[in-house]
C-alpha positions as CSV (number, residue, x, y, z in Angstrom):
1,X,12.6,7.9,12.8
2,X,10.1,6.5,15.1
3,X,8.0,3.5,14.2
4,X,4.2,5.3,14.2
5,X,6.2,8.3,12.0
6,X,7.6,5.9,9.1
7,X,3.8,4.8,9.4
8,X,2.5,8.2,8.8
9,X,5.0,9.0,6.5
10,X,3.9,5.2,4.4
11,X,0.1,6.4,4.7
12,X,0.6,9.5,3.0
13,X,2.6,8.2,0.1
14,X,-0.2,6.0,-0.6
15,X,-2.7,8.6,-0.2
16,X,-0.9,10.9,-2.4
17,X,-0.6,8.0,-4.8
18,X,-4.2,7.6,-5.7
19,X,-4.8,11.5,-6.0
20,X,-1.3,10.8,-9.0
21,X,-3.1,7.5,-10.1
22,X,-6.2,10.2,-10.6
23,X,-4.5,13.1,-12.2
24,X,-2.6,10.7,-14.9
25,X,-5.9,9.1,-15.7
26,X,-7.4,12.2,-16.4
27,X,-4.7,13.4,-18.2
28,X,-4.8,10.1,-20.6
29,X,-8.6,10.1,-21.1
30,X,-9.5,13.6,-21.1
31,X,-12.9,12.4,-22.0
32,X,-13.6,9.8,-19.3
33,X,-15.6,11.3,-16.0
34,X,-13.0,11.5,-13.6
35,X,-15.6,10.0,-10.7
36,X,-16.2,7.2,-13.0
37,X,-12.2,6.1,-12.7
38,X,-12.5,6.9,-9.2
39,X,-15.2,4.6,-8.8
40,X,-13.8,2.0,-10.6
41,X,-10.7,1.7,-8.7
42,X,-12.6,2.0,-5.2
43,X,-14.5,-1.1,-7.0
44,X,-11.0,-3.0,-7.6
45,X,-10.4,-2.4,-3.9
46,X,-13.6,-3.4,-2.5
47,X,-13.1,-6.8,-3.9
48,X,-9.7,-6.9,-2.5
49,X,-11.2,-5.9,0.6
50,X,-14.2,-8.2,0.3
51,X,-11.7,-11.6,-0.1
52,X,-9.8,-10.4,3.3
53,X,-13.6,-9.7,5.4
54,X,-14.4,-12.8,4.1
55,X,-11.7,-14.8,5.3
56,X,-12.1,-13.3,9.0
57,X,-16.5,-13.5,8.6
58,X,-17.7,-16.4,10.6
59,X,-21.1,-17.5,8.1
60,X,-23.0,-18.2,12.0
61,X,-22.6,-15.1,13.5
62,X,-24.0,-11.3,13.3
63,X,-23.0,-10.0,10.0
64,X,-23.3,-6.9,10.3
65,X,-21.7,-6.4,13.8
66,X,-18.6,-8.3,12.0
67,X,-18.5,-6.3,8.8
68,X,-18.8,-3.1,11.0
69,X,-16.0,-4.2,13.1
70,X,-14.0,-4.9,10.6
71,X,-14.7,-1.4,8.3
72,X,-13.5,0.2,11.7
73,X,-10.1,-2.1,12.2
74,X,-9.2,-1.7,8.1
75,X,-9.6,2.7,8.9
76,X,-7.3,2.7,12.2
77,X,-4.9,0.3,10.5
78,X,-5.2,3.3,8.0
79,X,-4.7,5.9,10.6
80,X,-8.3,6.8,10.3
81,X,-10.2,7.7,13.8
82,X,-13.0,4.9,13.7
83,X,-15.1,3.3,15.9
84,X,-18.3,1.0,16.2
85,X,-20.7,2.7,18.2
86,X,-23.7,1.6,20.0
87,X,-26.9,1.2,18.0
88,X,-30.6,1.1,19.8
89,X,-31.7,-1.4,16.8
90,X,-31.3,-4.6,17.1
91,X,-29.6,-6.4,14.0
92,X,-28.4,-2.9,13.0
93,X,-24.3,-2.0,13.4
94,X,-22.7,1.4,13.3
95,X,-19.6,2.5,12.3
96,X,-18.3,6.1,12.7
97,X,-14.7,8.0,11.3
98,X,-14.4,11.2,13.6
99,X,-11.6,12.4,11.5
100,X,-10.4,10.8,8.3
101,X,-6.8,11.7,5.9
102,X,-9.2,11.1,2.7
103,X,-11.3,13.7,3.8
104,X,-8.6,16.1,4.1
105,X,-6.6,14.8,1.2
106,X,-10.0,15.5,-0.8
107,X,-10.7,18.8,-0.1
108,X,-6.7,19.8,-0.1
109,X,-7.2,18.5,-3.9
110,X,-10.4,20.6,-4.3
111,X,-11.7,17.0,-4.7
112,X,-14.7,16.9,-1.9
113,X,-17.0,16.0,-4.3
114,X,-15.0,12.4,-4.9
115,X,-15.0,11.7,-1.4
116,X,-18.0,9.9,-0.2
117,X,-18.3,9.2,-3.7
118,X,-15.1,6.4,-3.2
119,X,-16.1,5.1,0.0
120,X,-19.7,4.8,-0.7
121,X,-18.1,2.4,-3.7
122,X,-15.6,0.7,-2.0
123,X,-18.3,-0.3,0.8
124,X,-20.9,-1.1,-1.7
125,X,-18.6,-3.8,-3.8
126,X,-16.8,-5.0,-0.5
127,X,-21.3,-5.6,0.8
128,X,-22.0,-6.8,-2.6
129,X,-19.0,-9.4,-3.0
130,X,-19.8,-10.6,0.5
131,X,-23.7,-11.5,-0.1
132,X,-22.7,-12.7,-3.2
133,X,-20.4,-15.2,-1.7
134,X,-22.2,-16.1,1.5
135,X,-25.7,-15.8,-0.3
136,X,-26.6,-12.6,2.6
137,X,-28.8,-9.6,2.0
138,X,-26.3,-7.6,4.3
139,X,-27.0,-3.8,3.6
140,X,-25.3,-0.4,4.4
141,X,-26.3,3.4,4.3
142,X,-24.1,6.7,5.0
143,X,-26.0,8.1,7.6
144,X,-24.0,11.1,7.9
145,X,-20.7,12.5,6.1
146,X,-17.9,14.6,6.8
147,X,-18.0,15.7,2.4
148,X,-21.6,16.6,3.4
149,X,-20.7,18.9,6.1
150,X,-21.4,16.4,9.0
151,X,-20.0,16.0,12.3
152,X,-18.8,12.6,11.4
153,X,-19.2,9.7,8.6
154,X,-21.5,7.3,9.9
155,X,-22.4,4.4,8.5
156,X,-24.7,1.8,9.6
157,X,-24.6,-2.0,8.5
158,X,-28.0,-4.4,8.9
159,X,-29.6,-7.7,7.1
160,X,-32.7,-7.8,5.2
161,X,-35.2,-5.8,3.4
162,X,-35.6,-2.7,5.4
């Protein structure tokens, strides 16, 4: 079996592990909001991911344009199509998924509605845990979304108040 195909193979196990992870949490707390598990472990992983950024962040440079840069290099070491794009704004970065296996893992699951839901989360605790450790006022908003019937997920980065 060829080395991007074991790959492939890896990503989807781990995929189809959090959709498990999901199903025997609902099954055990039939009361608790389903999104509200799913948030929560997006949370756990945005810290996770928050301690690697951080560790690759240089304090002196342009935030954004690093954090951006690396949301992009975390999806295609996930086998997601990603790319930072060009942005007209200074200070501002963009990141966009052409394609992405969570999207189509949600709605094979009937699950759309969890979608941007979990990334919105993860990328909000990874920002969060990254001001909060470099004392930032780093920012993000989903532009556009593939759950939301966009042509993409786009996602712009910036610092400050705007």
């Amino acid at each position: 079996m060829s080395e991007s195909k074991r790959f492939e193979l890896l990503a989807n196990i781990m995929r189809a592990s959090h959709f498990e992870w999901r199903r025997a949490v609902a099954s055990l707390c039939p009361k608790l909001d389903p999104t509200e598990a799913v948030k929560k472990y997006w949370e756990e992983v945005g810290k996770d991911t928050a301690e690697f950024y951080l560790k690759k962040i240089d304090p002196e440079g342009d935030l954004a344009a690093q954090v951006a840069a690396l949301y992009v290099a975390s999806s295609v070491a996930m086998g997601e199509d990603a790319a930072v794009v060009p942005s007209t704004n200074p200070g501002e970065s963009l990141a966009r998924h052409e394609a992405c296996p969570w999207f189509d893992w949600h709605k094979r699951e009937g699950l759309l509605h969890e979608d941007q839901v979990g990334c919105d989360w993860w990328l909000k605790t990874v920002v969060e845990e990254i001001n909060n450790s470099l004392g930032t006022n780093l920012k993000f908003e989903t532009v556009e979304s593939l759950p939301a019937g966009g042509s993409s997920c786009l996602r712009r980065f910036w610092e400050g108040d705007e």
